[in-house]
ZAFI-614304 format. One line per 5 residues: for each residue x, y, z of N, C-alpha, C. Coordinates in steps of 0.02 Angstrom, whole numbers, plus 50000, padded with zeros to 5 digits. Layout:
! residues N
X/Y/Z/X/Y/Z/X/Y/Z  ... $
//
This chain:
! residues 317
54988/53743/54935/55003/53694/54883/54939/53672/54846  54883/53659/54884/54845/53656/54863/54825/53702/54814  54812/53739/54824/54783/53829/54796/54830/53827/54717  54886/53810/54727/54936/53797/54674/54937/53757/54624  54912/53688/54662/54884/53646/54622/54835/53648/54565 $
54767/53696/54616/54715/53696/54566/54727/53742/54502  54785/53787/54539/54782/53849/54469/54819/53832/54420  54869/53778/54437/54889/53722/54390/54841/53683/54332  54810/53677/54354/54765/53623/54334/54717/53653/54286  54682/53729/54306/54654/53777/54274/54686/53787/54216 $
54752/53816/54250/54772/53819/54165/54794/53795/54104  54809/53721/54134/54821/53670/54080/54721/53653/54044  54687/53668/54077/54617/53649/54068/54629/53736/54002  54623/53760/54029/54620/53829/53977/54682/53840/53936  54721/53806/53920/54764/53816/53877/54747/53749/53826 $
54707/53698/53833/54692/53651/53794/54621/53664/53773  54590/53721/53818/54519/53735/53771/54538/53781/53719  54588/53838/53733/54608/53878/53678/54629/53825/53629  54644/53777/53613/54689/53750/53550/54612/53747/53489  54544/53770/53520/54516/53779/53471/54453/53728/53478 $
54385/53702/53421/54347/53644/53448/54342/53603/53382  54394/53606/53332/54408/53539/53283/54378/53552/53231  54389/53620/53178/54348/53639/53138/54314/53688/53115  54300/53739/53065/54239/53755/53065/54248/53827/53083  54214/53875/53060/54224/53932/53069/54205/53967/53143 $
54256/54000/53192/54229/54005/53258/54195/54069/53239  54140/54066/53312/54101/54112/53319/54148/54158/53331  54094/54241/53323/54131/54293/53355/54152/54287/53443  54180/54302/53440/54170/54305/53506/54120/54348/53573  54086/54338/53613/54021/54354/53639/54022/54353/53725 $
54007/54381/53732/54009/54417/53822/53919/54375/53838  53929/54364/53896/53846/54310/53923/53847/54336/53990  53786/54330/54001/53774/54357/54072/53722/54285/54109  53727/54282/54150/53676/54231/54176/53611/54245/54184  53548/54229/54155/53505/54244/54184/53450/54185/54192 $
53438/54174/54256/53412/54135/54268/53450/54040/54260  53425/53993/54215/53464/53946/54196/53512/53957/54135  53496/54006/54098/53536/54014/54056/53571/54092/54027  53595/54077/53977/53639/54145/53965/53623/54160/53914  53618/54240/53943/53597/54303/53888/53658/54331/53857 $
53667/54340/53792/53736/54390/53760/53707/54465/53777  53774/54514/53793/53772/54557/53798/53794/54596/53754  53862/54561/53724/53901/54614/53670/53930/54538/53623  53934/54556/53572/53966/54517/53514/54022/54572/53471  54071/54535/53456/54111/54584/53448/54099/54601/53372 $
54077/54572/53305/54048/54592/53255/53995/54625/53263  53968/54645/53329/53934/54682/53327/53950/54748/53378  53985/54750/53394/54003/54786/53451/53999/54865/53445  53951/54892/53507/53923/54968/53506/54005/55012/53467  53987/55080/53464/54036/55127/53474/54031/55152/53501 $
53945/55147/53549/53943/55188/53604/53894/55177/53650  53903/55153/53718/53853/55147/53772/53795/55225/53771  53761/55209/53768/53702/55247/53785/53698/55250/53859  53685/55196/53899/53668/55169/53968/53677/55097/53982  53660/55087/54047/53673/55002/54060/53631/54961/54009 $
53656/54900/54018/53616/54850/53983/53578/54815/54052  53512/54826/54030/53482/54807/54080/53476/54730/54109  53474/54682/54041/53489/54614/54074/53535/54619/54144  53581/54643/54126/53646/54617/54169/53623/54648/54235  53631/54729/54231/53596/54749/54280/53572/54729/54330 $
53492/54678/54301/53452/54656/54349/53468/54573/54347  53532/54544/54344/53561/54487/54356/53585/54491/54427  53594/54536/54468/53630/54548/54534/53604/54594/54574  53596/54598/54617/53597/54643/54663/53652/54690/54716  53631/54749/54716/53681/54786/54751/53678/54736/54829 $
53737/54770/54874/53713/54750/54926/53775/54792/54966  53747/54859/55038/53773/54877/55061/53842/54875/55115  53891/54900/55094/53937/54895/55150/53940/54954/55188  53914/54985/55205/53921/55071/55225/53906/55109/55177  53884/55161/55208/53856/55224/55184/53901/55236/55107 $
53860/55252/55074/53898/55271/55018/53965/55207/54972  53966/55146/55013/53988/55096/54965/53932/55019/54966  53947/54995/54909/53899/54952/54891/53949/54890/54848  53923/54826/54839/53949/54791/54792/53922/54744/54792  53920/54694/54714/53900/54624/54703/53922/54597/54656 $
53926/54541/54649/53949/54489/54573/53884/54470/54534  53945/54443/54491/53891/54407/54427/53908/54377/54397  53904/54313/54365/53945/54262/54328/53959/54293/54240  53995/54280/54212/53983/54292/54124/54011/54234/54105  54000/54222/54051/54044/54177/54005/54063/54228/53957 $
54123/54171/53922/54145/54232/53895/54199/54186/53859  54221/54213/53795/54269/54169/53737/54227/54122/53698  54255/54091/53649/54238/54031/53622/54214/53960/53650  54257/53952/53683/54283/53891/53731/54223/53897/53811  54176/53999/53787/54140/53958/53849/54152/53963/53936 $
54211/54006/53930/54258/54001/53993/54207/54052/54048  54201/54020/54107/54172/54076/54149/54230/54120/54185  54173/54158/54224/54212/54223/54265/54179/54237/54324  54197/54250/54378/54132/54300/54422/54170/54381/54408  54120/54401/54394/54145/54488/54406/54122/54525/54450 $
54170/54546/54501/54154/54584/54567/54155/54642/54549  54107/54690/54579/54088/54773/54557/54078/54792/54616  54098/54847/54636/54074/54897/54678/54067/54967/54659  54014/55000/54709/53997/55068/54678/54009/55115/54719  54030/55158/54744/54070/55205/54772/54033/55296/54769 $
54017/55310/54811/53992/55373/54808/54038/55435/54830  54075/55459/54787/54122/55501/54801/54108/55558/54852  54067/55567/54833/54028/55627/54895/54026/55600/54961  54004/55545/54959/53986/55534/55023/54044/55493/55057  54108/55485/55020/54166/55441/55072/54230/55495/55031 $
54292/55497/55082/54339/55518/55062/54384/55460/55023  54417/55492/54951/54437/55447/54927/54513/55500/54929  54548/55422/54945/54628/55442/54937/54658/55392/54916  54741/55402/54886/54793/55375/54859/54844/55360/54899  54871/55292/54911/54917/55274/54951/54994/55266/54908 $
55037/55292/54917/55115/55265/54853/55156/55237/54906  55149/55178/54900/55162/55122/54953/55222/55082/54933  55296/55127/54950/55343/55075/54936/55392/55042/54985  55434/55000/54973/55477/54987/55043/55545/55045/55038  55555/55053/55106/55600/55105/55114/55677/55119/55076 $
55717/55044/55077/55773/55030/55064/55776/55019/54996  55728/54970/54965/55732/54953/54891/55717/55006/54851  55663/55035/54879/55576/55071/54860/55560/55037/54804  55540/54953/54816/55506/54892/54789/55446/54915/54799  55373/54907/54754/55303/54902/54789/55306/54863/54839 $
55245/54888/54861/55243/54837/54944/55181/54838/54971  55136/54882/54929/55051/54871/54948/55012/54813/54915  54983/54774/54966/54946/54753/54958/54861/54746/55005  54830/54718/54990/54753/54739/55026/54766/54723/55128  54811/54666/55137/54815/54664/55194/54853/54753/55229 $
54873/54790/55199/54908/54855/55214/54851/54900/55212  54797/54886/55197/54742/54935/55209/54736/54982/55284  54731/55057/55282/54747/55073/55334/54653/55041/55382  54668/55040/55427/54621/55024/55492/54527/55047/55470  54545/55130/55451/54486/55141/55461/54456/55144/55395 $
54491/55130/55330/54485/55109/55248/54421/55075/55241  54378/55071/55212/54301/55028/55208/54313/55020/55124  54346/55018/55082/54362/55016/55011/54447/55011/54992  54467/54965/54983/54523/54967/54941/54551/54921/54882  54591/54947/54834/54595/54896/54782/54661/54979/54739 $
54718/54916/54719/54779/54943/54686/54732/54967/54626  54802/55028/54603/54776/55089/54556/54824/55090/54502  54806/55120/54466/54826/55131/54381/54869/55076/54376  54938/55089/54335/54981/55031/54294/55057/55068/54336  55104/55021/54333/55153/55027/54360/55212/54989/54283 $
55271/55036/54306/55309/55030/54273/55395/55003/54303  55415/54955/54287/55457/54939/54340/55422/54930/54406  55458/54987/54456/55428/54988/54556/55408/55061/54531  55369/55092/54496/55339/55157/54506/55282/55161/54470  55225/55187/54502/55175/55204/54455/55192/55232/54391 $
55161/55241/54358/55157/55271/54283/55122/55324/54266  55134/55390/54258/55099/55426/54248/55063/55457/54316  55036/55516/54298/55024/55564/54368/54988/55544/54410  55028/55554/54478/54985/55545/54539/54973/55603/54588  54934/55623/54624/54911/55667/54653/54889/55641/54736 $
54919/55667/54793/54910/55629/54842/54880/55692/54887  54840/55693/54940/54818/55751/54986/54850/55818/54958  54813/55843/54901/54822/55880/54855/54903/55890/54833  54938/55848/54838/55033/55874/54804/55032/55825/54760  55058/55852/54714/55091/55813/54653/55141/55779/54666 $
55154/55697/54651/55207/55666/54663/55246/55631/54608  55197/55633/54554/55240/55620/54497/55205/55652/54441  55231/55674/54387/55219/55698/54340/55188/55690/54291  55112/55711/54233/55080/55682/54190/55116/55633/54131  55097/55575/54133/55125/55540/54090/55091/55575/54010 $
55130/55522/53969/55066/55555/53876/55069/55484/53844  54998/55492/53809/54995/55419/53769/54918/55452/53742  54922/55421/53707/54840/55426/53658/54775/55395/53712  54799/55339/53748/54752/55289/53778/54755/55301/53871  54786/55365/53863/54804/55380/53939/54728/55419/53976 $
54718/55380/54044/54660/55439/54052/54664/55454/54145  54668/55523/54147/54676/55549/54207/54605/55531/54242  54620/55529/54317/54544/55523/54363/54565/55583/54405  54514/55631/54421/54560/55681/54476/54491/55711/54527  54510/55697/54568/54443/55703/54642/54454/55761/54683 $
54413/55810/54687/54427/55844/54730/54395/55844/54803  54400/55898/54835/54388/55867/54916/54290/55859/54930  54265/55891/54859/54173/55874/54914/54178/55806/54876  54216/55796/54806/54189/55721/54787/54176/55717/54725  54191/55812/54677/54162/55781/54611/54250/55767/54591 $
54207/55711/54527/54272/55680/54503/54265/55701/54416  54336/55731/54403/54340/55745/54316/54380/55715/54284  54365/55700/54226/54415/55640/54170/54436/55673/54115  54496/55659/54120/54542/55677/54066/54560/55623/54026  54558/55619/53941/54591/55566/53893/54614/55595/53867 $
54687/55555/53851/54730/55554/53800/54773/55596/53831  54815/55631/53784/54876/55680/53841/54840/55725/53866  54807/55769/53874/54787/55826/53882/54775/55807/53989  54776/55832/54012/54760/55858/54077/54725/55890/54111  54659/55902/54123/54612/55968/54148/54644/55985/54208 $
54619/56061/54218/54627/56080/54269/54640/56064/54332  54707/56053/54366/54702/56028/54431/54676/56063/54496  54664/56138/54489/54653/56162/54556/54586/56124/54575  54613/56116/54651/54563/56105/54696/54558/56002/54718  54606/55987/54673/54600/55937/54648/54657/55898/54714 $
54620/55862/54755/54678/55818/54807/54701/55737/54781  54646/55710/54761/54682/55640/54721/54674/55642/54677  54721/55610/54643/54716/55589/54562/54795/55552/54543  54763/55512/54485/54833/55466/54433/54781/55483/54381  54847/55427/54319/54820/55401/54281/54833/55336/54247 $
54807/55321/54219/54813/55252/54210/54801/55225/54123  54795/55169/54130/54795/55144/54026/54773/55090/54030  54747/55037/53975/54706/55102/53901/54635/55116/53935  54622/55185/53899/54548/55215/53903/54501/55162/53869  54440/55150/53924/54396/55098/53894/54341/55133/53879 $
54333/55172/53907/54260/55204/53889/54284/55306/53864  54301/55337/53832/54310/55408/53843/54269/55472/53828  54222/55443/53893/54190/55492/53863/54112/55493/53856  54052/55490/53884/53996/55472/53867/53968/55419/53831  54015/55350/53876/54013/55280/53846/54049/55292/53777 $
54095/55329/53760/54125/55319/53677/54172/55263/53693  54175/55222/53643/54239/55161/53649/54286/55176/53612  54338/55201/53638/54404/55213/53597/54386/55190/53532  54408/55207/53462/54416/55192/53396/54481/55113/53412  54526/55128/53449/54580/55085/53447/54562/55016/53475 $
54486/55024/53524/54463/54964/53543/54448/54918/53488  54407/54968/53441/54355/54930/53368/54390/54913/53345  54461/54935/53317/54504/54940/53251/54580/54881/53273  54566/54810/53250/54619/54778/53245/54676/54817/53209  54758/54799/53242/54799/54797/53205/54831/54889/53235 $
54805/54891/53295/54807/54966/53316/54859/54955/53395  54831/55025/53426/54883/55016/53496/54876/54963/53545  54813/54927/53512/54804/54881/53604/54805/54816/53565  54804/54757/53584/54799/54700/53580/54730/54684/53609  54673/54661/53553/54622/54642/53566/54596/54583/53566 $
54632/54538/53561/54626/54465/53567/54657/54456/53647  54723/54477/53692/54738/54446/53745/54666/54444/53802  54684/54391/53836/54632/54375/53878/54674/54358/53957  54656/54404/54002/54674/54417/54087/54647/54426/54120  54641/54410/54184/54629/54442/54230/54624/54515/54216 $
54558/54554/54243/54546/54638/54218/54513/54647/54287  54554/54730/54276/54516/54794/54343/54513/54842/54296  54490/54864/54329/54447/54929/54291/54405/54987/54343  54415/55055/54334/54367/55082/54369/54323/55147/54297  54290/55166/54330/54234/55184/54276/54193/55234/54332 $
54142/55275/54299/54086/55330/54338/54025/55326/54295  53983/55329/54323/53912/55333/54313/53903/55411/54284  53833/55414/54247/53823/55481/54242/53787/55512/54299  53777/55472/54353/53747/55521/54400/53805/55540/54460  53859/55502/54433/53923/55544/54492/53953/55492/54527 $
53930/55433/54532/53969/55358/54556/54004/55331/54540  54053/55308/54562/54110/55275/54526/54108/55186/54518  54125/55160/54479/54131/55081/54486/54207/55052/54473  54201/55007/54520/54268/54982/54517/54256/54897/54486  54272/54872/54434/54257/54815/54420/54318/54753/54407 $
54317/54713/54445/54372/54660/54452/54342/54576/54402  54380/54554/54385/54365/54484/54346/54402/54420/54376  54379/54375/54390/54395/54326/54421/54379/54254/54369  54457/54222/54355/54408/54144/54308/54360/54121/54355  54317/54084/54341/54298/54040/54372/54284/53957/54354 $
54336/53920/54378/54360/53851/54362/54369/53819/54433  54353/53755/54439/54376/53684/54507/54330/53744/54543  54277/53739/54555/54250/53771/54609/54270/53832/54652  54279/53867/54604/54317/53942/54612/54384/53937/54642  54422/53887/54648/54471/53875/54674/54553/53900/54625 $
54496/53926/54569/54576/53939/54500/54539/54025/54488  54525/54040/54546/54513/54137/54546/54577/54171/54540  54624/54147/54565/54694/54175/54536/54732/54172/54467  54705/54129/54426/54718/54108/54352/54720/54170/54319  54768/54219/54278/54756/54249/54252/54733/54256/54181 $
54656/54256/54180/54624/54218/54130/54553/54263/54132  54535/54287/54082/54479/54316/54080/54457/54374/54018  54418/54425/54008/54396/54468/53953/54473/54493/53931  54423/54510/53849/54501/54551/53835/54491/54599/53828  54525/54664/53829/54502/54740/53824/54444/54761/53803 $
54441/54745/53745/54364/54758/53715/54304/54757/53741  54319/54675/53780/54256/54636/53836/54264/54687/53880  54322/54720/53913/54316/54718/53986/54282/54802/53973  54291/54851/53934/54252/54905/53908/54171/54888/53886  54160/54840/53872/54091/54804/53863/54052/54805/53917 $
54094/54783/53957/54062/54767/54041/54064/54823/54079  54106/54865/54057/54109/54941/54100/54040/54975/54083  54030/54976/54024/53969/55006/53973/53929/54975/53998  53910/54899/53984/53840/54854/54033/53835/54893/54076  53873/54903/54128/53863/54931/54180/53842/55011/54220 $
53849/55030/54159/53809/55096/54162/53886/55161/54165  53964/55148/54148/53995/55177/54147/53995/55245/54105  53994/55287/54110/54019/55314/54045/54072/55354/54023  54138/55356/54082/54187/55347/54047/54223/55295/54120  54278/55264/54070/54294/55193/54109/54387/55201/54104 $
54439/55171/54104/54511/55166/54123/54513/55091/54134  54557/55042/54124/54589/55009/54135/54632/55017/54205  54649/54976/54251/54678/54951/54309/54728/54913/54286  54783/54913/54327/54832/54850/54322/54790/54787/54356  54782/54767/54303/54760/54696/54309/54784/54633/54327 $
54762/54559/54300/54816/54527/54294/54819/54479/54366  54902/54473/54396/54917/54439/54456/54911/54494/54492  54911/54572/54511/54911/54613/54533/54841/54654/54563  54785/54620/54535/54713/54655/54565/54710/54630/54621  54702/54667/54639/54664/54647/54711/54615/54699/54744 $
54571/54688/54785/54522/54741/54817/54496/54702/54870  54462/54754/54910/54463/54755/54994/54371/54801/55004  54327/54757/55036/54285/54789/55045/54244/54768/55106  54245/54826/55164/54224/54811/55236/54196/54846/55272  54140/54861/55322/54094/54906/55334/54142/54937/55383 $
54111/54984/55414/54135/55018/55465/54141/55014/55550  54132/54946/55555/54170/54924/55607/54241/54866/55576  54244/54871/55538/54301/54837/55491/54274/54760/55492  54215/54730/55473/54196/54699/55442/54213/54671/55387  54234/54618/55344/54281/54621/55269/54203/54587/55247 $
54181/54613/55205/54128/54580/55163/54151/54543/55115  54225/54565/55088/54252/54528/55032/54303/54569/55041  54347/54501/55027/54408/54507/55006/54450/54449/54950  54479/54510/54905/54493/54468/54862/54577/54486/54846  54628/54456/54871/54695/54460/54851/54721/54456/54812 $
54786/54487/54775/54812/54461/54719/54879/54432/54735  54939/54423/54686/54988/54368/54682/55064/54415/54682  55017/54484/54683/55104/54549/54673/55085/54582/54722  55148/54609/54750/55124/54684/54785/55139/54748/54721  55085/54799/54735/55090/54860/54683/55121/54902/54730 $
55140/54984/54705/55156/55028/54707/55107/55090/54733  55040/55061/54731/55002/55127/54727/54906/55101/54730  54884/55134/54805/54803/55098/54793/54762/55160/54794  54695/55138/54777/54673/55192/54807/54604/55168/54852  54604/55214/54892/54556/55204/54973/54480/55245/54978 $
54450/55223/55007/54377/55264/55028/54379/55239/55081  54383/55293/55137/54357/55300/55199/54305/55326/55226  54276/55338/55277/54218/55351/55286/54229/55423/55300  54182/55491/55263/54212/55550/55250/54201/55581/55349  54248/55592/55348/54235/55639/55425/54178/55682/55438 $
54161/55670/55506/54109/55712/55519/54036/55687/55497  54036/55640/55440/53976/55582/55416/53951/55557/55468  53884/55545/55433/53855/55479/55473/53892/55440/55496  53964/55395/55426/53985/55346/55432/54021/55370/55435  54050/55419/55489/54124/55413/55516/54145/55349/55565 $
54214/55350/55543/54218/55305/55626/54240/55298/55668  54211/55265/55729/54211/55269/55795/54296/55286/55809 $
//
């Protein structure tokens, strides 16, 4: 009740800062990173790249990694972000495909086949988890790929982008309808809209009001994304309001931002997550340690896992 209360309270607080500040032409809107006592802009949307080069290093060196096992890593970072000023913490982790097995769970109940995963369903020896692509009704959306079998079929959309892993760890991206090659390929979906496609490119539909996405809504955002040296990032957004107590508020970047922050971060090509009341992620060393855990308010349909790859260092016991 409590917990209820505050997210109450959050959002009457954020639905009366949106009514605007009494005047006057608003700024663009602008992404901040903390540094030090105060905040650095990262992206302005009148000004906004068309294309990440590499990280932005402010942000970068605003946080520190910090290990959970071999081959996974994660840390936060505060932004502000909107008009109104509104904070966030944004949780990131970085994921070394090579060095952990990554798999897909399609997690429904038997009788309904309602979703029914959520982070407490993490299997035992899991050191990474957090729900995957977008769901439609009780079914994922678009192709999934489980210990190499196909279980559902390529979806098509302009803003659609496949992730597909094969068993040493490299991972290949597909945008828009098209599909690469699956042999060899044991996990994979896909998911919507493409935030990054492509060597940090930002979709045209991100820049261009009045197109497929809505670039003004503001939510709760997941997101996963890859480095150019072969790492993957998974990035979650959290408000932060009443002493982090309104982290469930679904309140935060809007597409544009949350491709901003993929790019800060050294992505260079990025996907959208079902976001929202539905993120959630799970991150715990290998004696099942939870370094963090962060729940969401739905159960999904579909996560995906890094375990510690067999036969590793960080296998486990």
């Amino acid at each position: 009740m409590r917990v209820a209360a505050a997210i109450a309270a959050a959002m009457m607080v954020a639905a009366g800062a949106g009514c605007g500040s009494g005047g006057g032409k608003p700024s663009p809107p602008t992404l901040s990173v903390r540094i030090g006592d105060s905040w650095r802009p990262f992206w302005r949307a009148d000004r906004a790249p068309a294309r990440w080069d590499g990280p932005d290093s402010a942000l970068i060196h605003s946080f520190s990694w910090e290990s959970a096992a071999p081959g996974v890593e994660w840390g936060t970072f505060p932004i502000e972000f909107g008009a109104n000023a509104w904070h966030a913490q944004v949780i990131v982790a970085r994921l070394d495909p090579r060095a952990v097995d990554m798999s897909l769970v399609l997690d429904l109940t038997r009788a309904e086949r309602f979703p029914a995963w959520s982070i407490d369903r993490t299997p035992r020896s899991a050191i990474f988890a957090v729900n995957a692509g977008q769901f439609v009704n009780t079914m994922p959306w678009g192709w999934v790929m489980a210990e190499g079998r196909q279980f559902l079929p390529p979806g098509r959309g302009p803003l659609a982008s496949a992730v597909a892993i094969d068993r040493a760890g490299n991972v290949r991206w597909s945008h828009g309808d098209s599909l690469s090659d699956v042999a060899g390929v044991v996990t994979g979906f896909q998911s919507y809209p493409t935030l990054l496609a492509g060597d940090g490119v930002v979709p045209e539909a991100l820049r261009t009001p009045g197109g497929l996405v809505n670039l003004t809504h503001r939510d709760a955002r997941l997101a996963l994304g890859q480095t150019r040296d072969g790492r993957l990032l998974v990035a979650m957004t959290r408000f932060d309001a009443i002493g982090g107590a309104a982290g469930q508020v679904p309140l935060g970047p809007t597409t544009p931002e949350m491709a901003a922050i993929m790019g800060a971060l050294g992505a260079s090509d990025a996907v959208a997550l079902d976001g929202g009341i539905s993120a959630q992620m799970l991150i715990r060393d290998p004696a099942r340690k939870a370094h963090l855990e962060w729940p969401g308010l739905r159960k999904v349909p579909l996560a995906l896992i890094a375990s510690p790859r067999a036969g590793g260092e960080n296998a486990a016991r």
